[in-house]
C-alpha positions as CSV (number, residue, x, y, z in Angstrom):
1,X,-119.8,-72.1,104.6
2,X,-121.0,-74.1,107.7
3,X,-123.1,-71.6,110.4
4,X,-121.8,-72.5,113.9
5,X,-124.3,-72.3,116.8
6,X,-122.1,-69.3,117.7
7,X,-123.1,-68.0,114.6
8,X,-126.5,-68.7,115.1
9,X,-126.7,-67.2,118.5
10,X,-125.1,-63.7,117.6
11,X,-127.8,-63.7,114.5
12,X,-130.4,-64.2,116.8
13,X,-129.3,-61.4,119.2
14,X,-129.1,-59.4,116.3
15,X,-133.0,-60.5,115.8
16,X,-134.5,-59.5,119.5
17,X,-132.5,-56.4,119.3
18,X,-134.1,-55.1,115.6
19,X,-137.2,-56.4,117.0
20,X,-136.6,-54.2,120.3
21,X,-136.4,-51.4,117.9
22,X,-139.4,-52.3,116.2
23,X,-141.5,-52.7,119.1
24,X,-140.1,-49.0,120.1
25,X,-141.2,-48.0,116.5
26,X,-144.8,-49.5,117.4
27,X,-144.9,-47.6,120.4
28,X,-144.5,-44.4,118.8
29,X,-146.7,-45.0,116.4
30,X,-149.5,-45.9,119.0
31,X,-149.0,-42.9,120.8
32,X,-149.2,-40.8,117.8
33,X,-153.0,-42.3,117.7
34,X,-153.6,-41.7,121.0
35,X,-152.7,-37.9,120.6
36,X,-154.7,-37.6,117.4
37,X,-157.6,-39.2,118.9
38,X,-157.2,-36.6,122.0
39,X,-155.9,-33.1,120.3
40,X,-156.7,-33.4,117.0
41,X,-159.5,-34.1,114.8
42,X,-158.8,-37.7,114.8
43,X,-158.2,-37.5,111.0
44,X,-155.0,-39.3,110.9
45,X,-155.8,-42.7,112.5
46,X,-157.0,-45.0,110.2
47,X,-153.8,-44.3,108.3
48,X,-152.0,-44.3,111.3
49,X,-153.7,-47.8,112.4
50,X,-153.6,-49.5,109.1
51,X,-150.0,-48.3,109.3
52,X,-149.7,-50.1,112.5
53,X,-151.2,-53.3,111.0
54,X,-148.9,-53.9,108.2
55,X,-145.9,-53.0,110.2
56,X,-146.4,-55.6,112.8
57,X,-147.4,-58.1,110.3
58,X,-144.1,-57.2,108.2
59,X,-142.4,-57.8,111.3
60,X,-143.6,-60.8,112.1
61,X,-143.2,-62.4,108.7
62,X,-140.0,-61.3,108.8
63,X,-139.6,-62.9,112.2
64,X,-141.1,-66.3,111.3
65,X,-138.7,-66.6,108.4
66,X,-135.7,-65.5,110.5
67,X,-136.4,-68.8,113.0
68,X,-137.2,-71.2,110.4
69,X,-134.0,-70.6,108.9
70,X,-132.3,-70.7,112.0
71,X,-133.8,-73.5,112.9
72,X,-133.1,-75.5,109.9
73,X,-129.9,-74.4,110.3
74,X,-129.6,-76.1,113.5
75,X,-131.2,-79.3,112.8
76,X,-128.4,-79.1,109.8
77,X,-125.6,-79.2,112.4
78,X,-127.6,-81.8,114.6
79,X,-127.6,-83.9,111.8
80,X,-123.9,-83.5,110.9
81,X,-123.2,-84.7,114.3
């Protein structure tokens, strides 16, 4: 089954919003170290940072390999032009 450039388009809204999501996600998550660091005994944020550091490289793997095969996708149809 051929992807259209319609299909392509609705999978890459369906990218920016996850990634909306995730960046939400992040944003918790560095709040959460700010509040440690400010009412607690700041015990939690090396886990919470490490935390932080594979989620946004996760994401962004997952990202990258999103747009390549997109991309490659595209230059497909280009091609079959």
């Amino acid at each position: 089954m051929t992807q259209t450039s319609a299909n392509i388009a609705d999978d890459a809204l369906d990218l920016l919003r996850a990634t909306h999501e995730r960046i939400n996600h992040m944003r918790v998550l560095f709040n959460s170290i700010i509040k440690d660091l400010e009412h607690g005994k700041s015990n939690d944020v090396a886990e919470l940072a490490n935390l932080g550091g594979f989620l946004g490289y996760d994401w962004a793997n997952y990202v990258d390999c999103e747009v390549e095969k997109m991309q490659k996708t595209l230059d497909s149809a280009e091609v079959a032009k």
